[in-house]
N, C-alpha and C positions, 0 to 999 in steps of 0.2 A: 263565500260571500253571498250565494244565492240563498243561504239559511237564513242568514240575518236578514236579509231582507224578506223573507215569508213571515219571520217571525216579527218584525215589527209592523207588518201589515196586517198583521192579525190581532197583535196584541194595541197598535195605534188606530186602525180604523175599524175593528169591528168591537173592539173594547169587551175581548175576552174576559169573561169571570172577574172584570172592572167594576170596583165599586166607587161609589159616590159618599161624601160625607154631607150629610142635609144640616139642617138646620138644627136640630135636635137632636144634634151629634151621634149619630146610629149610622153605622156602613150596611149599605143594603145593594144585592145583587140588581144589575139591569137586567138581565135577561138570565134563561137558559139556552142550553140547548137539546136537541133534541136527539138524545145517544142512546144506543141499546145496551144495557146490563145487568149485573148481578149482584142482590147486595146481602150482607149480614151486618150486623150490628155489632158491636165489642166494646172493650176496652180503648184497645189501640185498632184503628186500621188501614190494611195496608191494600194500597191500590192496582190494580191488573189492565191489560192492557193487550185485549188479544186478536186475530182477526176472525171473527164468525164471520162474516160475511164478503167474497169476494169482489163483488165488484159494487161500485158506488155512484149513485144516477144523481147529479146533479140539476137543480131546477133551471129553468131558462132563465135571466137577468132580462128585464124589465125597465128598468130605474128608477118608474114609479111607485111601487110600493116594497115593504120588506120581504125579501126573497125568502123562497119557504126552507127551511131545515134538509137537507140533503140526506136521502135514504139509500138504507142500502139492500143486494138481492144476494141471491144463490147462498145459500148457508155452507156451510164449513166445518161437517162435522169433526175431523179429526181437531182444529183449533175449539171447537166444544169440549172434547172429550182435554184438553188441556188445560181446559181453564176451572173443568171439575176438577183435573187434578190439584190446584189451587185448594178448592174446596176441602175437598179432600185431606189436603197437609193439614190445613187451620184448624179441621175437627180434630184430626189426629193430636194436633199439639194442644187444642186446649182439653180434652179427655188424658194429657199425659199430666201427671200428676208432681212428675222430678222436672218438667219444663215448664217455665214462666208461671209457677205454683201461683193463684190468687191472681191472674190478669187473663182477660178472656179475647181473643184476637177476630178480631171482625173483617170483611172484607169489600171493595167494591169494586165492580172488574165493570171495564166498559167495554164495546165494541172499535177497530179503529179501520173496518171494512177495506185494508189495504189501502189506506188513501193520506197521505199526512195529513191535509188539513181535517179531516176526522181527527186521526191519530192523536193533532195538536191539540184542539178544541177537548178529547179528552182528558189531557195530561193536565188541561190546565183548570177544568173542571174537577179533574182530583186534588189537586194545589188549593184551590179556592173553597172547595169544601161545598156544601148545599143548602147551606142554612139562607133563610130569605135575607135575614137582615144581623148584625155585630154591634153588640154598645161595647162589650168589653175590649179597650183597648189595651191593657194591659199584658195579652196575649198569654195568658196565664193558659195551663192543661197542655195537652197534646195539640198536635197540628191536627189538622183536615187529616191526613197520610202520614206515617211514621216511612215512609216507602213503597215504590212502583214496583212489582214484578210484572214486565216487559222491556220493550215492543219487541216485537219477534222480528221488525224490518231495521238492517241496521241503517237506513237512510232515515227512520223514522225516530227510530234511538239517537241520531247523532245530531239531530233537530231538538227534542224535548233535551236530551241529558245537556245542555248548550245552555238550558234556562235552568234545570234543574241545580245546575253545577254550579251557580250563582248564588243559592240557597241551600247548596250542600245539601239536599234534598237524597239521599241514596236511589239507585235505579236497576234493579236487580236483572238483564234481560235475562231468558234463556232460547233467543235463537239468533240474535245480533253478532255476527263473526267475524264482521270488516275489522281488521288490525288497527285504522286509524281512528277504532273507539279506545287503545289503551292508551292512548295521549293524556296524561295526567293533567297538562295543561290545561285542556279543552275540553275536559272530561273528568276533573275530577272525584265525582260522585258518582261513576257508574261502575259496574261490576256484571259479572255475566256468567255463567254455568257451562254455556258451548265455549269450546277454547276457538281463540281467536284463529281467523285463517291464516296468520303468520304461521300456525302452528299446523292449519289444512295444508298448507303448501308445501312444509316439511313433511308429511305424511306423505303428499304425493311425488316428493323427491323421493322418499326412500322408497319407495313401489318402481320407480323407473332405473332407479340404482341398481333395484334388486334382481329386475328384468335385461338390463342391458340397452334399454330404452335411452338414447341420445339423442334421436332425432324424432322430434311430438310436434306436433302442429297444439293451435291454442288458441278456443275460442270463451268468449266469456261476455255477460250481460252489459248493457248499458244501461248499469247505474253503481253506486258506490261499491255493493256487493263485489261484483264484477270485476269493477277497474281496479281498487285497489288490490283485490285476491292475484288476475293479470299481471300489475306492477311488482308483485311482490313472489310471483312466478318466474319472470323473468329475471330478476336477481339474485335468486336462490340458485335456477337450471344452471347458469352457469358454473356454480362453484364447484360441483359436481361432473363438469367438462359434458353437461349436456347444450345443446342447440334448440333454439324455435325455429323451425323451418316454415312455420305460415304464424300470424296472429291476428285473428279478424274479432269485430266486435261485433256480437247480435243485435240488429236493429231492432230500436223501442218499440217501432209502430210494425213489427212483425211483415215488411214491403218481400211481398214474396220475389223481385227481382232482386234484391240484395242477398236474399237467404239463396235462391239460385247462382247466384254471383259467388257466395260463400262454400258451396257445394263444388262448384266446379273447380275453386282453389285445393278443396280436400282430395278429388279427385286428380287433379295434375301433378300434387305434390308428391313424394315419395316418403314422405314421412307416413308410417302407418299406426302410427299413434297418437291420438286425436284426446286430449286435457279439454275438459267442459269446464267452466266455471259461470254457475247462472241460477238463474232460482229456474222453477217450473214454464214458468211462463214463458220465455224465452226459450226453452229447450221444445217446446210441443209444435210448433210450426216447423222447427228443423227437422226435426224426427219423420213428422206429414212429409217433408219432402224428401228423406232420405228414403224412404219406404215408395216413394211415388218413382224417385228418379233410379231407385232398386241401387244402392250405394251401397258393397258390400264390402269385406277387404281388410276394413278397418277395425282397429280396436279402440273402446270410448272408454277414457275416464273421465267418471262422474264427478262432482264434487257433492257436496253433502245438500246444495241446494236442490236435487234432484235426486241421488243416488237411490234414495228407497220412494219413489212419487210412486202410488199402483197406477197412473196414467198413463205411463208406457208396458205396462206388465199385460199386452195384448198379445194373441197370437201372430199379429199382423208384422210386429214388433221385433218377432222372435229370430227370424233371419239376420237382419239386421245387428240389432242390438242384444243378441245372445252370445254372452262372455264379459259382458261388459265391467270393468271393475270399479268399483266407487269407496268413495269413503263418506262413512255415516258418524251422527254424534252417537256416543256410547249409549248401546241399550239397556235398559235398567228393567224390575220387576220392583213394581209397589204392591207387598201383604196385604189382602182386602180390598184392592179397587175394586178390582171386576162386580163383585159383591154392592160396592157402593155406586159405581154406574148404573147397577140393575136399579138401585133402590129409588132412582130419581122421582119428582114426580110437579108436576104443577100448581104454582099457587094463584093468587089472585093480587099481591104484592106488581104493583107497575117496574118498582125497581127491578124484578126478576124478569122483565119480558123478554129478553132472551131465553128462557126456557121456556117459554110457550112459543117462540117462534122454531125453535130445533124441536119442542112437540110436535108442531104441524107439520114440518118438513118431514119427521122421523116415518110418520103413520100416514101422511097425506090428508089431516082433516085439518077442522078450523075451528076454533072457539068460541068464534063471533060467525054467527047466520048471514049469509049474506043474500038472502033470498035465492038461491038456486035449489033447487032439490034434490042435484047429483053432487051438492057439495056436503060431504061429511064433517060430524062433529065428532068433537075430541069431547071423550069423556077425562079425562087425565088415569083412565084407569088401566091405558093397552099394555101388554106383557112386552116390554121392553129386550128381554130374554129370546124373545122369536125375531127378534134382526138380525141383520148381519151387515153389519157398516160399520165405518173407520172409530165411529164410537164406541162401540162393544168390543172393539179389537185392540184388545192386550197385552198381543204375541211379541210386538215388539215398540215397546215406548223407549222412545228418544224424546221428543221433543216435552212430552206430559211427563216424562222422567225429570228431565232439566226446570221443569215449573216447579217438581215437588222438590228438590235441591233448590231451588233459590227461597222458597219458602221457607224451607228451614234455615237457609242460609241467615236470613234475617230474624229469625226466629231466634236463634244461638247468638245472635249478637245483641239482641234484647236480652236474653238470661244473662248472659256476661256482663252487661251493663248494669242490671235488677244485685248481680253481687258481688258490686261494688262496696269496699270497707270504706268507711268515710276517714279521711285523713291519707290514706293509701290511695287513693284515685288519681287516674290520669289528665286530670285536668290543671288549672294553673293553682296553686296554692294544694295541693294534691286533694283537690276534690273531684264526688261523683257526681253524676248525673240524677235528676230527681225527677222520677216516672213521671210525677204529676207537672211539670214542667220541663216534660223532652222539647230537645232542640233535635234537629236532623242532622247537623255535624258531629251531636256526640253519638247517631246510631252507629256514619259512617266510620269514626274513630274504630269501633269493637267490629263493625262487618270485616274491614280490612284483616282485623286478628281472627276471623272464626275458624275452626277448626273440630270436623265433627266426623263422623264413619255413618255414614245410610244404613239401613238394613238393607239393603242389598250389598252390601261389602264394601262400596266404593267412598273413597276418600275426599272430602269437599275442602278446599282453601283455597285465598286467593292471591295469585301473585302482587309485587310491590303497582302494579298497571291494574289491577283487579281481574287478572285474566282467571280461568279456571286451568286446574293440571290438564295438559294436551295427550288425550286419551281419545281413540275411533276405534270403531271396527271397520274391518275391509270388507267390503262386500262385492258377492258374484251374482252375474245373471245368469240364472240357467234355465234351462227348459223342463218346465213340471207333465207331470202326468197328462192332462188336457192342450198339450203345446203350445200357452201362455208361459208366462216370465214367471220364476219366482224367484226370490232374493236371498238368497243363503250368507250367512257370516263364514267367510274362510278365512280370517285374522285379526288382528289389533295392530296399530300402531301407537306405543306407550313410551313416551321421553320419559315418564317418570319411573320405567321397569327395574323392580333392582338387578337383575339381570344385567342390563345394561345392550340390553338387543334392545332396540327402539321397534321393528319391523318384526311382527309372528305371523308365517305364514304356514296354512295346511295345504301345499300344492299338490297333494291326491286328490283333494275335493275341489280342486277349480275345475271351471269347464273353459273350453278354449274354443269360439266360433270359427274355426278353421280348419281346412282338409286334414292337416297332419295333425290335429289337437295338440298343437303343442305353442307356444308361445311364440307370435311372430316376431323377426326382425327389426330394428325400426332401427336402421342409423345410416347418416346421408353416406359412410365410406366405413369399410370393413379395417375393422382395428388391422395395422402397421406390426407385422412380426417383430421379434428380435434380428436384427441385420438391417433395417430400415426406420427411415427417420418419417416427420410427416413433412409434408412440403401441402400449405394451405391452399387453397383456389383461391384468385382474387377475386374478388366479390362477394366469396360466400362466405358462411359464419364460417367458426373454426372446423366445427363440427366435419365441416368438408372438405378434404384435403387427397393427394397422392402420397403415396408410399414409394421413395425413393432411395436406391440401398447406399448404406452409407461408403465412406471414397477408404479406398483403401490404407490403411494404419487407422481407421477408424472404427468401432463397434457400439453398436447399443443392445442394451443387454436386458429391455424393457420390452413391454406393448407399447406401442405408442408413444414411441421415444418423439421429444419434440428436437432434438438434436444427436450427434453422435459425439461419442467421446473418444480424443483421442488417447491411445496407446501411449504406455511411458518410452522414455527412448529407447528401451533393449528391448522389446514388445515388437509384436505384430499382429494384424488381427486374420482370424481364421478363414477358410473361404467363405464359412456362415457370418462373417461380421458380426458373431455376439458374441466373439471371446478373445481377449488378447492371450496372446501365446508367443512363448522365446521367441528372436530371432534367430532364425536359421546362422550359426557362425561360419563364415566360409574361411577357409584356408587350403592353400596345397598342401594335401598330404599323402602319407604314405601308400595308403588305402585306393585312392580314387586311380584311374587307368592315365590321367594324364602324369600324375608320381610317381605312380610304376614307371614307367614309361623313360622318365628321366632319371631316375633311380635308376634304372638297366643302363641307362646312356650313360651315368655319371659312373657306377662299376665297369662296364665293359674300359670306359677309356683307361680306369687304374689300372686293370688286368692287359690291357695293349701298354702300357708304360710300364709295367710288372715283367711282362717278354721281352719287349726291349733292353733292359736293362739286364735280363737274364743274358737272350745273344749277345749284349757287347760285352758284359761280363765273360762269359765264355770265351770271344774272341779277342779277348782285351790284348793282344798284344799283336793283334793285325794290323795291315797299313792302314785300313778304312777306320778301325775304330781308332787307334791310335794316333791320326791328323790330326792337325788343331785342334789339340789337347782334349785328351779322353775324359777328364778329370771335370769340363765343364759340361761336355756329351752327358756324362752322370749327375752331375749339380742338374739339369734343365730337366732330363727326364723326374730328379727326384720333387721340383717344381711344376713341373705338368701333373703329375700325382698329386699334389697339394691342391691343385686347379680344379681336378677331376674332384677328387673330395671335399671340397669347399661346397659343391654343391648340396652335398645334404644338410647341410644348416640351414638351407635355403627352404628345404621339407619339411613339413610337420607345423604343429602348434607352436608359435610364436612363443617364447620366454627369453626373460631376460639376458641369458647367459649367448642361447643365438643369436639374438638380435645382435650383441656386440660381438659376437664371434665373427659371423659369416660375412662382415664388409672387412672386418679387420684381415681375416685368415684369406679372403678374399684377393684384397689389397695386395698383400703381402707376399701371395703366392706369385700372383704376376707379375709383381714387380721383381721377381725373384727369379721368375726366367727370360722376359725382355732382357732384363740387365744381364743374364749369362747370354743371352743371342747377340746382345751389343758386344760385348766382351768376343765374342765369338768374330762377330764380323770385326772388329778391331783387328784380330789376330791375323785374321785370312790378309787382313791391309797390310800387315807388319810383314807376316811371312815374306809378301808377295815384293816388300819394297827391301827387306832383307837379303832376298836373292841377286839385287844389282849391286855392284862394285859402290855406288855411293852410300848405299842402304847395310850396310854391313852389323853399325851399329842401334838399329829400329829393335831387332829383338832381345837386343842387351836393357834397355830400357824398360820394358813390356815383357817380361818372362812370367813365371808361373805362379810368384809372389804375389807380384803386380796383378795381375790376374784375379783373384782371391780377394786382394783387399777391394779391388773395385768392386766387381760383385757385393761385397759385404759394405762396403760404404752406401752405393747405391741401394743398398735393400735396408741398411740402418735407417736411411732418411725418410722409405716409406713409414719404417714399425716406429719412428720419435713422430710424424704425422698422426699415425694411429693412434700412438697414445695420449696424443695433444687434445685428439677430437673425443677419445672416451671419457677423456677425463673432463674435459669442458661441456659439451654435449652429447652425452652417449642415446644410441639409438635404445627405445623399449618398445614394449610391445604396445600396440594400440587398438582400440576397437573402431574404426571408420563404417557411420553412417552412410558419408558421404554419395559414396557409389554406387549403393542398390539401397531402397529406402525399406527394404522387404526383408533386408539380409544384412547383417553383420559381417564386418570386412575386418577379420584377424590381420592385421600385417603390424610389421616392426618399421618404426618413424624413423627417418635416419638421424635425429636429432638437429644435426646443423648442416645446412647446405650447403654451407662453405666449408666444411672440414670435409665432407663427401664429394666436391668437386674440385676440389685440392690433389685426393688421393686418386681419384681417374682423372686428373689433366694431367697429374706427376705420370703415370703409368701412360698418358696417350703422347707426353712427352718424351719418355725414352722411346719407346715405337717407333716416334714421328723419327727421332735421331738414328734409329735401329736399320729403317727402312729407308732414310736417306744414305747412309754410309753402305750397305749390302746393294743398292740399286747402283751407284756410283762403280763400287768393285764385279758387277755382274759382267762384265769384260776381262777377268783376267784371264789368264792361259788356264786350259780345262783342267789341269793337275790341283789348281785353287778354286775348281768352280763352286765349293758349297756355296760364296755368296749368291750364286742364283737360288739353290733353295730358300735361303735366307731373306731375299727378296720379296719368293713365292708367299712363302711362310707369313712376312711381314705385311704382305700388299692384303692378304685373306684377313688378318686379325684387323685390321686398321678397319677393313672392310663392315664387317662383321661389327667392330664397336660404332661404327660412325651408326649402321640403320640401327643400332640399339637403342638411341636417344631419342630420335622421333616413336618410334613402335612401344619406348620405356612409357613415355608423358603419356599417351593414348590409350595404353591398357588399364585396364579396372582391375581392380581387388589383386584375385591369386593370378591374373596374369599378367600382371605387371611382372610379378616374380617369376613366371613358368617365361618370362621373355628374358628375365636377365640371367635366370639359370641355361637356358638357349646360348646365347650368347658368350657365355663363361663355355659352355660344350662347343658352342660354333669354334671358338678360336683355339680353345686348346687339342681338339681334335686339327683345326688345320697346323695348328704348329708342329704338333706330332707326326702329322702323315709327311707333312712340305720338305720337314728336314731329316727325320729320321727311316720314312721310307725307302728312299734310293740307296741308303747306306744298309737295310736290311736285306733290299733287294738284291745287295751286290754279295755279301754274305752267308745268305742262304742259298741263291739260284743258281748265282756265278762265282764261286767260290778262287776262281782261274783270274780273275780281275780284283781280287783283293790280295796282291803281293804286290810290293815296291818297286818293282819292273817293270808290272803294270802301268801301275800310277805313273811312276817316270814317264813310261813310252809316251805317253798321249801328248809330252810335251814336242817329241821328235818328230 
């Protein structure tokens, strides 16, 4: 907004290069102005637009008469030596003989002493041309300008190209870098040789990528340059997962409290890499005070608006600002400058007084007498050759490289246009353009296509925005012979490399201003291992965060993991959290001491029901063995044995075949000797009620048949259970999360809970009936007293299952199972001691108490 307004206050009130039509129809200039430049004559020519002069003294306002022309001081050799290079290109192209053959290219450079309304007043002096006075209305021949090569400022560029672009006027700069000059909209007629700082800022993205650089502080000018380069830093850094840890802008009027103010943020921060973006002027007051308030620490990057200034190339400098890395626009070598620098020389042409003004500077004299006698004259004849200033110096063009590329640039887009075939042309009915009647829209038509190779190798076109390919070198500060600064190229940054490396770097030849020489740190938190997540700080950028180890089942298997991932569900993660790894599968097994253990338990009781059965087999036809029927004494011992080995089904790896075996064989066994213990105590009742006068016929009923089928009935109804529930619901094997989230729980699912608690309420139902009828009989006469074993026997196993059902629900994984195989050993161990003890005891020890006279007695 504040353009348009400069620009219509200049062009409405001071009625810039306004002409008037009189009476006698002739357009004739009001005024000039009063500008410093350089002129040649041609064919076509093309306008320049450079700063000789830095700084620009304005007259005091008055209001009563017209204020005087505004001058300018301190000359500027190196924008001299830039604007020869101009010169330079146009002699070169019209001596070439295969370029624009028969048209000779003229020039007229003005000064714009760093000040827009200079700037403006010339752009618009080269638009309006010099002629006093115009009858031809017709606008027949060439314009005033076929095209501008400048402004070097891009606040100054984005002011003139703003009118220019109105008149399609082309505007070739070569040092203008603000990105928001490739706005086509706004800017359609400009085009540039420096690549835009969209394209500086990816340069210095990949310089901080390449170093590890996340956390930069970031200072830059106040004005266009600056802000937008800033804005377009800060959008970039993060894509790249860097952070700004400070962003200050350099005050315009250089207020040494602000710049101190600015110092002290560089100093508290912890970020030790410090991003400049700024022309000269703005950097040299910082610099004064970082060297005043001895600022060391830090590492600078430059941006191209200062990166190679020899203003800070002092030894004072050198502490500081030694190592510094910057990026420059590409440097180039022009065949024959240096040669044609020397040949300069002075004429007497007004239009050339810029070179009598850089003669007096060059030598220290003056042309014009001014009565002093220690003031020296310029002959025009000094040996130019015996200087040594930024004009003679060669070594390294950037900036007079980028003037002699835009020259040509337009140069190539005028031959392109001169061969044009008529009928084949790009214009509307497919015609060309006619020299003697150029328009400025048909230059920019063909600039947009030029395409040509320097002799110096490098490739010239312009993007669809008129940008130039994004090509730097990287440059180091290092310390020369004398302990001044000198500036070494130690890489390129090239988007357009076939390679496809955008970043070249020679990191043997950098120098690093630091104790360990080696490239500092800069990031607000040390990258997050693998096994840790980041967890951010509230308030601060990302860039700042804690490393938090991820939660168990979880790993991250990154740097800088921003989350953790969990494990699939048979997974777990390692102690290190970067690796998912099996679950551990736990089961009881053979192997571990608590399996041995019951594996010994579960064999020793076969091998005690193995001897049992041996002794009562041997004494089978004793009183003891022989009582209340031997034949179920052997059925019960050969169901304790089944009890005893049911338990290994209960060990090892879970398969299907166990799973359904060990509840079934389980079931089966017990129910298979409850029911001979019931049978048992039934008998002891019969005997006992057989022995009275009324009871005669009790054992007629209940003999040895009877006997047998109950047993076998009773034990049929467990095994049509078992097979109701295998076949509707059978148990299989299962992998349970549930219990340890770390470990895989192998056990067999019992399928249906109601067919599993059918087959132990049926088994705790004979028991219940087992232990009622033997506690009822535990009063008969001692000759009958096995029901007191029977009792014993009964009270222990009832015992034994009842704490199995709270201890079953409460146990996790394999001890649920090491509690039910407990349990199966609790009861069939007491039912084997309870009952079949005393009868061994009486057998083996007391051999005298196992005859029928015995027995009898004890009734007497």
């Amino acid at each position: 907004m504040w353009i348009t307004l400069h620009i219509c206050i200049y062009l409405t009130f001071n009625f810039i290069s306004a002409a008037s039509v009189t009476n006698t129809g002739i357009c004739k200039l009001q005024g000039h102005f009063k500008l410093n430049g350089m002129y040649q004559d041609g064919d076509l020519i093309i306008g320049g637009l450079f700063a000789f002069h830095l700084i620009t003294v304005f007259p005091e306002l008055s209001f009563i008469k017209e204020p005087e022309q505004p001058h300018c001081q301190r000359f500027y050799m190196a924008a001299f030596q830039q604007a020869q290079a101009m010169v330079f290109a146009i002699n070169e192209i019209n001596e070439n003989p295969n370029l624009l053959p028969n048209i000779t290219l003229g020039y007229h450079l003005y000064d714009n002493c760093i000040k827009l309304g200079v700037a403006f007043r010339a752009a618009t002096s080269l638009l309006s041309g010099t002629e006093e006075t115009l009858s031809n209305f017709n606008c027949t021949g060439p314009p005033p300008v076929i095209g501008i090569v400048g402004d070097p400022s891009s606040t100054h560029c984005i002011a003139i190209s703003s009118v220019l672009g109105l008149f399609r006027i082309p505007m070739v700069s070569y040092y203008a870098s603000c990105s928001c000059l490739s706005d086509r909209k706004k800017h359609p007629s400009f085009f540039r040789t420096i690549p835009s700082d969209a394209f500086q800022v990816r340069a210095m993205i990949q310089i901080l990528r390449h170093f590890g650089w996340t956390w930069v502080g970031l200072l830059y000018s106040d004005d266009d340059y600056g802000i937008n380069a800033a804005q377009s830093f800060h959008q970039n850094v993060k894509l790249f997962g860097g952070c700004v840890g400070f962003s200050e802008i350099l005050p315009r009027d250089n207020n040494p409290r602000d710049i101190q103010r600015i110092l002290k943020v560089i100093q508290t921060s912890t970020a030790k890499v410090v991003v400049v973006f700024s022309t000269v002027a703005y950097v040299v007051p910082l610099m004064d005070e970082v060297a005043l308030q001895n600022v060391t620490g830090r590492q600078w990057i430059a941006s191209e608006g200062w990166a190679t200034s020899p203003l800070f190339h002092t030894q004072r400098l050198l502490p500081f600002l030694g190592g510094t890395l910057g990026i420059a626009i590409r440097r180039g070598e022009i065949q024959g400058f240096y040669e044609f620098l020397l040949r300069l020389r002075p004429d007497n042409n007004p239009r050339n007084n810029v070179v009598k003004m850089f003669w007096e500077n060059m030598f220290g004299c003056s042309f014009e007498p001014i009565g002093s006698e220690k003031e020296k004259l310029c002959t025009g004849q000094e040996d130019l050759s015996s200087t040594n200033t930024a004009y003679t110096d060669v070594s390294g063009l950037r900036a007079a490289y980028n003037v002699y590329k835009a020259v040509y640039a337009l140069a190539y887009a005028l031959h392109d246009l001169t061969q044009c075939e008529e009928g084949r042309g790009p214009f509307s009915d497919n015609t060309c353009a006619n020299i003697t009647s150029l328009q400025p829209w048909q230059v920019v038509h063909y600039l947009q296509k030029v395409n040509f190779t320097t002799g110096f190798g490098d490739h010239v076109s312009f993007d669809k925005n008129g940008d130039a390919l994004a090509i730097y070198d990287v440059m180091n500060w290092q310390p020369s012979a004398d302990g001044s600064i000198i500036v070494r190229t130690v890489g390129v940054v090239d988007e357009g490399a076939a390679t496809g490396k955008v970043l070249t770097l020679d990191e043997d030849a950098l120098y690093w201003n630091f104790e360990t020489r080696k490239p500092p740190r800069s990031v607000c938190s040390e990258s997050c291992p693998p096994g840790t997540r980041q967890a951010r700080r509230k308030g601060l950028p990302v860039c700042c965060f804690d490393c938090l180890p991820c939660a168990d089942g979880e790993i991250s298997n990154t740097t800088d993991a921003n989350e953790c991932i969990e494990c699939p569900d048979e997974f777990w993660s390692n102690s290190d959290k970067n690796l998912c790894i099996p679950k551990e599968v736990e089961y009881l097994s053979f192997e571990e001491p608590l399996g041995i253990s019951l594996t010994t338990a579960s064999l020793l009781g076969t091998c005690l029901c193995s001897v049992v059965v041996v002794i009562f087999a041997h004494h089978r036809n004793t009183p003891v063995v022989r009582a209340n029927n031997s034949e179920l004494s052997f059925l019960l011992l050969l169901s304790l044995k089944l009890c005893f080995l049911c338990v290994l089904l209960f060990i090892g790896r879970p398969q299907l075949w166990t799973c359904q075996l060990r509840h079934a064989v389980f079931g089966i066994s017990f129910v298979l000797c409850v029911s001979s213990i019931l049978v048992k105590t039934m008998v002891v009742i019969a005997v006992f009620k057989s022995s009275r006068p009324e009871g005669n016929a009790a054992m007629k009923w209940f003999g040895a048949a009877q006997q047998r089928i109950t047993v076998l009935t009773l034990t049929a109804l467990q095994v049509v259970i078992c097979a109701v529930w295998l076949t509707t619901a059978s148990p299989t094997p299962h992998k349970n999360s549930l219990y340890m989230s770390s470990k895989i729980v192998y056990e067999c699912t019992i399928g249906s809970v109601a067919g599993f608690s059918i087959l132990l309420g049926y088994i705790g139902l004979l028991a219940a009936v087992s232990f009622l009828l033997a506690f009822l009989a535990r009063n008969l006469p001692d000759s009958f007293n096995e029901a007191k074993f029977i009792t014993f026997s009964m009270l222990i196993f009832c015992a034994v299952w009842i704490a199995f059902v709270p201890a079953y629900v409460s146990s996790p994984g394999k001890y649920a199972v090491a509690v039910e195989i407990f349990a199966i050993l609790a009861s069939s161990f007491g039912l084997l001691v309870a009952i079949f003890a005393p009868k061994c005891y009486i057998i083996i020890l007391h051999p005298e108490r196992n005859t029928k006279k015995a027995i009898m007695g004890r009734t007497n």
